[in-house]
N, C-alpha and C positions, 0 to 999 in steps of 0.2 A: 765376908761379902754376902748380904740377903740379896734375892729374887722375891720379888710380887708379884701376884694372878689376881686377877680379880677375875671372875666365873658368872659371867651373868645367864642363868636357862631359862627353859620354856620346853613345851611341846610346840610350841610354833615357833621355837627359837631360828627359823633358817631364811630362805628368801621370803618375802611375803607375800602370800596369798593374795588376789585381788577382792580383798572384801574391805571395806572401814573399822578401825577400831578394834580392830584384832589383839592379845596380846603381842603379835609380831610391833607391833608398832611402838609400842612400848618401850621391848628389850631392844628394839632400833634403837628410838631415840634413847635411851640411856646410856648405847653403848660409844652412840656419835656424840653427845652432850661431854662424856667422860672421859672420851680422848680428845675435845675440843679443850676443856678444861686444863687438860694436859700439855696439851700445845702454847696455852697461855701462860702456865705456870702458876695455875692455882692451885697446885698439888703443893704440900708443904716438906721439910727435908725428907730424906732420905731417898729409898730405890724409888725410882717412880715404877707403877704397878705397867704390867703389860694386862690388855682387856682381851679374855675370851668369850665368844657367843656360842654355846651348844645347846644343839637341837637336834631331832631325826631328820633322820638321809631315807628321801623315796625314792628310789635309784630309775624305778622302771612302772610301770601303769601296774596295777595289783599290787605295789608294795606296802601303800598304804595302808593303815588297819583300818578305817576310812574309806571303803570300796566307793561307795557314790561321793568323796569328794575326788578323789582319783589326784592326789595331790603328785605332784614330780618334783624333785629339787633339783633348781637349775640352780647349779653353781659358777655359769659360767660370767653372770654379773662380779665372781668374784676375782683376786689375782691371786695365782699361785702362791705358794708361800713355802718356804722350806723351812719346818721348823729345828730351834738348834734347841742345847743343851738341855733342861730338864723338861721341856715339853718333848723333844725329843724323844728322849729317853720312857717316857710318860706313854708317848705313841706308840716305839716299839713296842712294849711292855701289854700294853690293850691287843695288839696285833698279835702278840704272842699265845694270848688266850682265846683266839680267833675273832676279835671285836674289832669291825672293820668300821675305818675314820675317813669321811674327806673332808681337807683340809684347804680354806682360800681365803685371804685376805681383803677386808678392804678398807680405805684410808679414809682419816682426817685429816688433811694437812699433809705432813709426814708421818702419821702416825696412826699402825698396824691396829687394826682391828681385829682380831684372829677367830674365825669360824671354824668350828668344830663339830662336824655333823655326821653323827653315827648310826649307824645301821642295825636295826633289829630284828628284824620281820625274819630272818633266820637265826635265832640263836635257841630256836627247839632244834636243830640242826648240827650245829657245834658240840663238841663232846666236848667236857670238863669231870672235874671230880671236884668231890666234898666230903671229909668224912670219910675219905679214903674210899668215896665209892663212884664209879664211873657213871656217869648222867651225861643229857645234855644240856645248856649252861643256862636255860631258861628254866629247867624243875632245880637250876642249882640255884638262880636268883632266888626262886620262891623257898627254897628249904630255907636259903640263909634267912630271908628276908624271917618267916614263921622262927627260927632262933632267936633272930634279933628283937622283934617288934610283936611277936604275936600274930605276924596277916596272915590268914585262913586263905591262901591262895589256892587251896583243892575246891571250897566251895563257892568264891568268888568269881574263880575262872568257869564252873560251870554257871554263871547266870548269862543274863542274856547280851549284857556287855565285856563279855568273857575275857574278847578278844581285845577290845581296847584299854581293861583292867593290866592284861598284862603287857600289853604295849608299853604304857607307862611304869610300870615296876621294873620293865628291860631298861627301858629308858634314863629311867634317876639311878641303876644301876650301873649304866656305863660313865654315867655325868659324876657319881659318886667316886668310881673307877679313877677315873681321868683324877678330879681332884685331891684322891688321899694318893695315888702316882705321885702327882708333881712336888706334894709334899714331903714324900719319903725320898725322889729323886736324889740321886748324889751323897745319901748316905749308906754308910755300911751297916753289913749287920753285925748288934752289939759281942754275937759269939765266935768273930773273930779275937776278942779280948776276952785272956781270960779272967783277968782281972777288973773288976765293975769299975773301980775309980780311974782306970786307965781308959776301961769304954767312955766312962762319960768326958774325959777331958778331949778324947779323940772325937768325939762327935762333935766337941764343943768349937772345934777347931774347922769342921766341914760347913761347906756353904751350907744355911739354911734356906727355905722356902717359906714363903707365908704366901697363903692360900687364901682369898672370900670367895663366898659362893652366897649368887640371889637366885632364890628358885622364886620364879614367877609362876603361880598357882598351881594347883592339887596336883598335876598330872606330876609333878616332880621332888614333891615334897618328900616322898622315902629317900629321896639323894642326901637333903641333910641329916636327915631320922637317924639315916644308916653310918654317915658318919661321925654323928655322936655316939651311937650304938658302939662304934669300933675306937674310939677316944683317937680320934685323926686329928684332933688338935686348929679346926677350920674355923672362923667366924662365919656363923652363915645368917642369911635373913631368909625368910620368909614372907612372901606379900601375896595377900587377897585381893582380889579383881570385884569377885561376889562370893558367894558362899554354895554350896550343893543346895542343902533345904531349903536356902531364900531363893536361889533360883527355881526352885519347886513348887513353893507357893507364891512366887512372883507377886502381883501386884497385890496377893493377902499378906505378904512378909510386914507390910508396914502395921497391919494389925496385931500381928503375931508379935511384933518390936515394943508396941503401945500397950498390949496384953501382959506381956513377958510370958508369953506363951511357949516355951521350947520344945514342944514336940515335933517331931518331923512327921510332914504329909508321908502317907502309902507311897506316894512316886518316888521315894526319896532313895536313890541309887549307894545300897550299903558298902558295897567295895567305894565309891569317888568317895561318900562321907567317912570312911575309916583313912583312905589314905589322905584326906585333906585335912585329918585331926593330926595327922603328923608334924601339923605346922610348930606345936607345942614343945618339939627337941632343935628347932632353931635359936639360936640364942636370941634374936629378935624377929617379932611378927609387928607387918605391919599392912594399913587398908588404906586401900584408896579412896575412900571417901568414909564418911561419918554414919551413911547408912550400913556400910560395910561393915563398919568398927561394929556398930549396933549389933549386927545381926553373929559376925564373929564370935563375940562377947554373950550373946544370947544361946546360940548352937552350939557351942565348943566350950563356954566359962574361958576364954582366953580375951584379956583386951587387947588388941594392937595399938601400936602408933599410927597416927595418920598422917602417908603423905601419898598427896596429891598428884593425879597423873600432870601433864601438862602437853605444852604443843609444842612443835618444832616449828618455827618462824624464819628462813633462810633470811629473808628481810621485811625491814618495815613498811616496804615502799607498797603501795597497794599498786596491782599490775588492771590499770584500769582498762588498757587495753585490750587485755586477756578478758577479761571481764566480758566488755563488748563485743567480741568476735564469739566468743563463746553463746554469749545467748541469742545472738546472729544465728550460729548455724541449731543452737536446740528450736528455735522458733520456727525456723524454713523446713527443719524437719518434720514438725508436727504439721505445718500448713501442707506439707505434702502429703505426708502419708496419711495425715484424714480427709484428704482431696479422693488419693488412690483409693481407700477403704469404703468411705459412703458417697463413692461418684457423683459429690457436691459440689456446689461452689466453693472456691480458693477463699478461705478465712484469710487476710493480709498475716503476712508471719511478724510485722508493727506489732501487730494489736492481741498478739498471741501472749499470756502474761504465765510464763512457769513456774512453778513453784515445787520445794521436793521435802521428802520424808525419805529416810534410808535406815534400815539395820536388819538384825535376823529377824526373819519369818517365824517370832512369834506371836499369834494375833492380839493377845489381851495381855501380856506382857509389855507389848509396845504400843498399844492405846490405840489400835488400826481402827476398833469401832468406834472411839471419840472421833477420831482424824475424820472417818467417813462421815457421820453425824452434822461434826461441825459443817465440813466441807459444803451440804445440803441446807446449812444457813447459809453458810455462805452464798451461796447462789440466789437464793432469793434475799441478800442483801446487797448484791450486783444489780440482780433483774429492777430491785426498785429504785435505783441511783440511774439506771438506764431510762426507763420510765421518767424520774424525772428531770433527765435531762441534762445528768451532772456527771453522764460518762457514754462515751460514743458507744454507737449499739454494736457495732464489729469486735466490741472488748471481749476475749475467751481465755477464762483461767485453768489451767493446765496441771494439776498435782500432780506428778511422779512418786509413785508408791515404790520403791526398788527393794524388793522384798525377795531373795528366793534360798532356795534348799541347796542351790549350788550352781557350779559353773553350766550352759546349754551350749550344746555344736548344731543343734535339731532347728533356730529359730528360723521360722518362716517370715517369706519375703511382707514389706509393712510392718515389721515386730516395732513394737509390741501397739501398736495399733488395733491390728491385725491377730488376735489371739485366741486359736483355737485350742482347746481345752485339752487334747494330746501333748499339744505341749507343757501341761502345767503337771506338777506333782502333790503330792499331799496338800500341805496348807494353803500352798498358791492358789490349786483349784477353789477352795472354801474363799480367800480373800477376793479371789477375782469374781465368786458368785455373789459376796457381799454387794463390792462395786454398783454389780447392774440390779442385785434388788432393790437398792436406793438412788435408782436411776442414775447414777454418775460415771459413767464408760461415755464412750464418745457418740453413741450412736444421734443423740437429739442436738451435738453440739454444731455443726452448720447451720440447721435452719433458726436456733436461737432458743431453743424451745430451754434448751440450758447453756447458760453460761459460764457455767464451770464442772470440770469433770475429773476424775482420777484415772490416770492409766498403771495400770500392775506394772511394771520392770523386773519381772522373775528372772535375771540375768548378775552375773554377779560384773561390774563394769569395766571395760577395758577397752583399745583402742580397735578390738577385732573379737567384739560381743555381738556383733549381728545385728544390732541396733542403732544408738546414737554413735558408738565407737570410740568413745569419748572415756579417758582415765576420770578416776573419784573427781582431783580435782579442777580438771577440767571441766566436768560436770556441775559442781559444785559453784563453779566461780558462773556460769552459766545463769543459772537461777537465782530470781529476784530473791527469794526467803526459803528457810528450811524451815520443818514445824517436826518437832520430835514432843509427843505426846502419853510419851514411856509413863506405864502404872509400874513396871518394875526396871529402875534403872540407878545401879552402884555408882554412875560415874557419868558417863555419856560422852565419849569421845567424840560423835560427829557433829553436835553443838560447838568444839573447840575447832575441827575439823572445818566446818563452814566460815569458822571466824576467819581463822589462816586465810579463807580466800574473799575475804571480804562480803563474808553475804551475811547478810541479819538472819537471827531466825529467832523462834519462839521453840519455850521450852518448857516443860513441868516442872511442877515444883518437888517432884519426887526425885528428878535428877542429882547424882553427887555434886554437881560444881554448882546450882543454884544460889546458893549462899557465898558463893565469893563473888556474884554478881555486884554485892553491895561496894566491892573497891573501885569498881569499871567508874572512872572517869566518864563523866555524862559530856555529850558535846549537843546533846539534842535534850530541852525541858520536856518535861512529861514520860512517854512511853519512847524505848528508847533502840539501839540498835540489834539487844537482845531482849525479847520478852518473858519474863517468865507468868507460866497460868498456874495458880494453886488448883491440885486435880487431887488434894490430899482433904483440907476443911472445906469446898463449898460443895455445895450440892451438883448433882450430873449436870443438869439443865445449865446452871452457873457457867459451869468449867466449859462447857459445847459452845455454850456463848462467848466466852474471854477469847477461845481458840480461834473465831469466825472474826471478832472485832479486829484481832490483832494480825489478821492474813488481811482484811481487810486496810487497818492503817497503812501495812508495807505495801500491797496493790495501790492504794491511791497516793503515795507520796510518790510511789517509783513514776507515776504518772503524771501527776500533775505538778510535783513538785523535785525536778531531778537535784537540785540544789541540796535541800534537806535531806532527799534521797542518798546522797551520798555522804553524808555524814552520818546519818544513821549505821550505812557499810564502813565507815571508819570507825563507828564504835563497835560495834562486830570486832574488825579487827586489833581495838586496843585490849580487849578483853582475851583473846587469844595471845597477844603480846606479853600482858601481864602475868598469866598462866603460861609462861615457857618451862620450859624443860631445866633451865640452871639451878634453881631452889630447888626441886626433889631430886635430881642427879647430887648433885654436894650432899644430901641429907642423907642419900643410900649411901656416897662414899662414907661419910660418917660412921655410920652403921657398921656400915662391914668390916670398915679396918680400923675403927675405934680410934682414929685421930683427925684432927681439923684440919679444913681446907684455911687455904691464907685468905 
């Protein structure tokens, strides 16, 4: 009788953070996709696999390596789970060498999802030995690791990401742990025989295990390194999100691609780039998009295969209702608190038109200076349709920038309205000083003086962020268009992200999913529910202008034409439909355990 695992990780592999497009969202959806799958019976004969998700356990505020994200894992989204036989066995065995597991379930259907989330932050704590020599079992990771692979963990751990180098080498250590466990599970050792051909018939005879294991980027790539290193007998993949040096030199990567340039910038973090060349002892690597592949392929000499991330769609039906109430309460919001703020006249919250950009806070990696640029067309291509007549003069466009370094408990009453500069941190302060050097914060936006403006969102969003209160997709469904304007961007999840909720947005041409725009079923002639601007061939000027037309088209259809208006939010969302999650979930199954789905 065999047992299957399939192993999906991550360093965010646990509850998800509240940010967009995280890799949590990923090993999510893969691990729901794959017991949806399962439920179906699109698994073909034999054991059907059981799905593990392992990640780190932040038990308590400080445990994080991560001080300023101050992560907590709340496990109580999940259900208990008790597990049996060779996970079991698997658990004691971790526990025995003091590597502490929590363990919670949770379902597709009837069927177990299994979380597995270990604790590190103390294992300079724990005593072990190696070598017959007593240590504790984090200088024992790194001795083995430096046998096994070569890492220089004495000089790595003194740099200035010391601490999160070895986070992650604790980390693919215990996930390694777990994996080559469940494989040995249930078998004896061959020196109770002392005869070899009697070992091996007696083995032949014990349950076996088969094991896959996907490590979702660098931070866990020495988990397969290591057991290849130890011939554990795993299938494992490997998959890139982005690359260390491309995200290094960000929006220069694409030159550096065109050049075949493969040096790495000065910035280029030598511990993350050694352990993400680890990708090279998985038996398959593979990228999420084609600039990925690129850059992979450039930096490492390694090609992957590429598959595509995709979206999670519960259903097709667009929730128009949610829609409407949503950007009901974003409009009342803003009519208010820029009432409270510049003790103006009441803007109608009608005539309030939102619009959003979302991802990390970095400035020129995600095109914040195009964005603001354009935006400042924009306005004086409102102020002249006002003018002449062809749009009510109460019309105030609203860009939510949601940009920050991490979660706030500090925001003050009006946020983000209302933004005093205490409150912001590093790059915040710099975007939010962009903002009003091109005049676009709200301060001229009552008396008319501007018609559209950007407000910062340095908050990471949630229903008790201080501000709108409002989850992603709440938010999301909220606002008429998104405009993601990324010079550095492998994929772009929240382009897929806004489809799911029916809202159009416009996107660069530098984004991974760009080029699968050309299957989207058009339901609208011309420019359509998603835009993309090429920010790679035209000139700056070009690209600032395509960014202003195309906020501008989604402003006046939502207006004047709600009919077309929402067909264009229907092509949004067939495009998100068409990129779900069942094509690259079957292809990782693939992958991993080297047989076909039905």
């Amino acid at each position: 009788m065999e047992s299957r695992f399939i192993v999906i990780a991550g360093e965010e592999a646990g509850p998800r953070s509240n940010k967009m497009g995280g890799i949590w969202n990923v090993i999510d959806a893969e691990a729901r996709n794959l017991a949806q799958m399962i439920k179906d019976g699109d698994i073909g004969e034999g054991k059907v696999p059981r799905i593990i998700v392992a990640g780190p356990y932040y038990g308590h505020s400080g445990a994080d390596w991560n001080k300023g994200l101050n992560r907590i894992t709340d496990m109580s989204i999940f259900s208990d789970y008790e597990p049996e036989e060779e996970l079991l066995s698997a658990l004691e065995q971790l526990n025995s060498q003091g590597i502490e597991t929590h363990v919670g379930s949770g379902k597709v259907s009837d069927i177990d999802i299994i979380y597995v989330m270990f604790k590190t932050n103390d294992f300079n704590v724990i005593s072990s030995e190696y070598k017959q020599e007593r240590m504790c079992l984090s200088s024992r990771v790194k001795a083995e690791a430096y046998d096994l692979i070569g890492l220089d963990s004495l000089h790595y751990e003194s740099l200035n990401n010391g601490m999160e180098y070895t986070h992650y080498l604790n980390l693919s250590y215990a996930i390694s742990e777990l994996v080559r466990l469940l494989v040995n599970a249930g078998r004896k050792d061959d020196s109770e025989y002392s005869d070899k051909a009697v070992s091996e018939f007696a083995a032949s005879l014990l349950p076996s295990v088969q094991v896959s294991l996907h490590c979702h980027e660098f931070g866990v790539f020495y988990a397969a390194a290591r057991l290849e290193k130890l011939g554990a007998g795993v299938h494992t993949v490997a998959t890139y999100h982005a690359t260390i040096p491309g995200r290094v030199a960000g929006h220069r990567s694409v030159r550096k691609v065109r050049e075949k340039d493969s040096s790495w910038d000065s910035g280029v973090p030598a511990s993350f780039a050694k352990l993400e060349s680890l990708s090279s002892h998985a038996d398959v690597v593979t990228a999420v998009g084609d600039s990925t592949r690129k850059e992979v392929k450039l930096f490492y000499g390694i090609d992957p295969i590429v598959v595509r991330n995709g979206i999670d769609l519960p259903s097709s039906d667009i929730q128009w209702a949610k829609k409407t109430a949503n950007r009901k309460k974003i409009q009342e919001f803003l009519s208010e608190k820029i009432y409270n703020v510049f003790d103006s006249k009441v803007i109608p919250p009608d005539r309030i038109v939102p619009i959003f950009s979302i991802s990390r806070i970095e400035v020129e990696n995600k095109g914040y200076p195009d964005l603001l640029d354009s935006l400042v067309v924009l306005d004086r291509m409102v102020k002249t349709e006002i003018d002449a007549g062809q749009l009510d003069e109460n019309y105030r466009v609203i860009c939510f920038i949601v940009a920050a370094h991490g979660p706030k408990t500090n925001t003050p009453e009006n946020f983000p309205i209302y933004l005093p500069e205490e409150v912001l941190i590093g790059e915040e302060i710099r975007l939010q000083q962009m903002i009003e050097s091109k005049g676009l914060d709200c301060t001229h936006v009552p008396d008319g003086k501007r018609h559209v403006a950007a407000v910062l969102y340095p908050q990471w969003l949630s229903e008790h962020d201080g501000g709108l209160n409002m989850t992603t997709d709440e938010f999301m469904s909220g606002c008429i268009a998104g405009i993601f304007p990324s010079k550095y961007e492998p994929f772009l999840l929240t382009g897929l992200e806004a489809g799911k909720e029916a809202t159009p947005s416009i996107v660069s041409k530098i984004c991974g999913f760009s080029d699968a725009l050309n299957t989207l079923k058009r339901l609208v002639m011309g420019m359509g529910g998603v835009i993309v601007v090429d920010n790679i061939n035209l000139a700056y000027i070009e690209s600032i202008a395509d960014y202003a037309l195309a906020m501008d088209y989604f402003i006046d259809t939502y207006i004047a034409d709600k009919v077309k208006y929402n067909l264009l939010c229907q092509e949004a969302s067939l495009l998100a439909k068409d990129m779900n999650w069942r094509a690259p979930t079957r292809e990782y199954y693939e992958l991993l355990t080297g047989t076909r789905m039905e």
